[in-house]
C-alpha positions in Angstrom: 105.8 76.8 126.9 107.4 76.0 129.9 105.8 77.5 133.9 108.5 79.9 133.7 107.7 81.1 130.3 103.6 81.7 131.2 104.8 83.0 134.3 106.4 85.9 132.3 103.5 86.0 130.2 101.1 86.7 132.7 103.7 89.1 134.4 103.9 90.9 130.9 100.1 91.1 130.5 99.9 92.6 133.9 102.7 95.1 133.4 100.6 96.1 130.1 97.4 97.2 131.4 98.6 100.9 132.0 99.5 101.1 128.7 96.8 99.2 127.0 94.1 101.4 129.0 96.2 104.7 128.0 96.2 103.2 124.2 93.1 102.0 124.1 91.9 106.0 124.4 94.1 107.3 122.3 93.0 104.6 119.2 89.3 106.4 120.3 91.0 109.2 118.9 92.3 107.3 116.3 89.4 106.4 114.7 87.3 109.5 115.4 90.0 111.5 113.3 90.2 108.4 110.6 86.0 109.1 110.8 86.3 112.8 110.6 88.9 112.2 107.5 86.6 110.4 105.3 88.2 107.1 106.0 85.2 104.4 106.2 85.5 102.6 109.7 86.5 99.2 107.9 89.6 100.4 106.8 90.2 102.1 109.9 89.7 99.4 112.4 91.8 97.2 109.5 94.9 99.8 109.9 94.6 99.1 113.5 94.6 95.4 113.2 97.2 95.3 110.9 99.4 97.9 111.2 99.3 98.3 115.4 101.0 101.3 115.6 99.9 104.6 116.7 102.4 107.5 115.0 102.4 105.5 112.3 98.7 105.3 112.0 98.2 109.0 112.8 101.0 110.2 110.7 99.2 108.6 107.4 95.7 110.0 108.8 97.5 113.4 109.4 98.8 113.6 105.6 95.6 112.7 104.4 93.4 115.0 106.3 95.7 117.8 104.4 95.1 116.9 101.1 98.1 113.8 100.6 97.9 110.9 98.8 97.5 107.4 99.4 101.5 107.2 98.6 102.6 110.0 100.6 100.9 108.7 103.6 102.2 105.2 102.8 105.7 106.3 102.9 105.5 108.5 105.8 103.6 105.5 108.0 106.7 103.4 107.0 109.4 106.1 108.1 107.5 106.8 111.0 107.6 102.8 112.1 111.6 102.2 110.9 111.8 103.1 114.7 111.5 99.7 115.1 114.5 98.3 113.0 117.1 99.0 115.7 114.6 98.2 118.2 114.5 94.6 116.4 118.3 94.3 116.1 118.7 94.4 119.7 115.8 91.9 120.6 117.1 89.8 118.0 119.2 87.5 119.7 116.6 86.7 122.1 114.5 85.0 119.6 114.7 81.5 119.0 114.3 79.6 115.2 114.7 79.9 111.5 114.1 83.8 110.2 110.7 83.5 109.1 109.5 82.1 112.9 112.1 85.4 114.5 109.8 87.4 112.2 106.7 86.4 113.0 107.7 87.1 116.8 109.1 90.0 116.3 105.8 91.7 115.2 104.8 92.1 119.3 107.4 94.5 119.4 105.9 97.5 120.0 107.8 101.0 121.9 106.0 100.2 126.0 106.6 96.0 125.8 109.8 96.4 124.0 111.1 98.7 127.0 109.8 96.5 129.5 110.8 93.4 128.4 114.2 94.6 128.6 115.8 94.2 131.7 119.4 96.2 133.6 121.7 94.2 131.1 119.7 95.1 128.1 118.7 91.5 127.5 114.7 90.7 127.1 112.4 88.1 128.1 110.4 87.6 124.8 107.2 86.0 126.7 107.4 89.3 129.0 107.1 90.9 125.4 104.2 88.7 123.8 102.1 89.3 127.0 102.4 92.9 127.5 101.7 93.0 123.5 98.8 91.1 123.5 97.0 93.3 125.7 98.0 95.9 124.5 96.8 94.9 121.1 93.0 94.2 122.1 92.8 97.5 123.4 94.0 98.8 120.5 91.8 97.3 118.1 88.6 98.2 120.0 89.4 101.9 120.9 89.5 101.9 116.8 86.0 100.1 117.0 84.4 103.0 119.4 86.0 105.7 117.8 85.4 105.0 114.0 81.6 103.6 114.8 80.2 106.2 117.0 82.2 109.1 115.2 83.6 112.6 115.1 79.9 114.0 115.6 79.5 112.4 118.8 83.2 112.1 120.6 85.0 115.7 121.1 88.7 114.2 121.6 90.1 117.5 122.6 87.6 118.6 125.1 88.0 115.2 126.7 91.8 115.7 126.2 92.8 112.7 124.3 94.8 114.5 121.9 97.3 114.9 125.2 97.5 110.9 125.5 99.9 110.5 122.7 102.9 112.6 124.1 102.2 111.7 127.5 102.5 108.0 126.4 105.9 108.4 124.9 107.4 110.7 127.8 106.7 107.6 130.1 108.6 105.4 128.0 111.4 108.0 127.3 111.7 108.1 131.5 111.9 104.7 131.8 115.0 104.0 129.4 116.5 106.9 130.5 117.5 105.0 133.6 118.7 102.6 132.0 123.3 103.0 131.3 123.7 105.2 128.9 119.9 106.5 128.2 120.5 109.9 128.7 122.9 110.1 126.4 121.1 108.4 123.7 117.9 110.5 123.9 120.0 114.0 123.9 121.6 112.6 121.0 118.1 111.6 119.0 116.4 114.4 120.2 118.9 116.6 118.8 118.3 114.9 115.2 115.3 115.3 115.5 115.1 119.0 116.6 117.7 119.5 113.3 115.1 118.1 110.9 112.1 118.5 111.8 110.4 121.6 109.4 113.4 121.0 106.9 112.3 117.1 105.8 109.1 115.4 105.2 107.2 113.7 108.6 109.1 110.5 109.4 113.0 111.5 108.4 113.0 113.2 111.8 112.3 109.9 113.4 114.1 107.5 111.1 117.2 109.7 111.4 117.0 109.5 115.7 116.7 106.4 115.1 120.4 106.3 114.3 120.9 107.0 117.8 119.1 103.7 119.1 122.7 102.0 117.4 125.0 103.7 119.4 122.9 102.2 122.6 123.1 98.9 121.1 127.0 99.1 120.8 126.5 98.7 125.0 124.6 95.5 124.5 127.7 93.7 122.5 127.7 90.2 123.0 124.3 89.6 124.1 123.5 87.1 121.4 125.7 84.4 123.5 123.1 84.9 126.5 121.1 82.7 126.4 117.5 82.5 124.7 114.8 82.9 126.9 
């Protein structure tokens, strides 16, 4: 790693702590609900570790808590994260070595690094990524700790308003792109999918649809794989 490269590291840590201190309270919430669910706090705390993603997380939780299968909630966790697919084809070019290494990286993508390791041409600084990932990631982990340990019984996540965290997180995100060319047209055109479906198909083909709309972005990022890899 070159002084450049832990620079933008350290720089991507730093830009993560609003996030990771906004996601470390809503995983609280996380594991209270996974706790008030049934869901022993092992497996909770594993979901976090291994899956590290929010909706995903809470969608699976939510179909659970009202009577859904393990299956169900599988599939609707996995609709819910194929957000990520276009958001991957776009960082794409900016990672370096064979497919299984460009793999391995690309599991720090997650929606606040991925948007802020992107910069005004659309091309991103993967250690920006990794940094503002990692922190993020701790956080994430132990708000599933506190939560699914201590319990429903003794955390109230709406009086203390954590069940706002969640929106709130994504509207911050969804301001940021929208500065960004061509944002606004993007998110009228996913939100629109998304207003279409949503009551008419199961949770997660709302979000995998909108998704669609992520590709027309990328069609303003053409030729960024002969930047160069940083």
């Amino acid at each position: 790693m070159s002084g450049a490269d832990r620079d933008s590291f350290r720089r991507g840590l730093r830009d993560g702590v609003p996030y990771s201190l906004a996601g470390g309270l809503l995983s609280v919430s996380f594991g209270v609900l996974a706790d008030d669910v049934g869901l022993e706090a092992g497996a909770a705390i594993a979901m976090s570790a291994i899956v590290f993603a929010g909706s995903a997380q809470f969608a699976a939780v939510g179909i659970v808590a009202a009577g859904g299968g393990l299956v169900p909630a599988v599939i609707a966790a996995a609709l819910v994260n194929s957000r990520f697919l276009p958001m991957g084809v776009a960082l794409a070019p900016y990672l370096p070595g064979n497919a299984l290494w460009r793999a391995v990286q690309g599991q720090a993508v997650v929606d606040a690094s991925w948007a802020m390791a992107r910069d005004d041409e659309g091309a991103f600084n993967r250690f920006h990524l990794f940094g503002a990932t990692a922190i993020q990631y701790v956080t994430w982990v132990g708000g599933t700790v506190v939560g699914a340990l201590v319990g429903a019984g003794a955390i109230d996540t709406e009086a203390l308003g954590l069940d706002a965290l969640f929106p709130a997180f994504f509207l911050v995100l969804l301001v940021a792109e929208l500065r960004q060319r061509g944002g606004l047209g993007v998110a009228t055109f996913g939100a629109l999918i998304a207003l279409v479906l949503v009551g008419l198909t199961p949770p997660g083909i709302p979000v995998l649809a909108a998704s669609l709309a992520a590709l027309v972005g990328l069609r303003g990022a053409g030729g960024s794989g002969d930047r160069e890899q940083r």
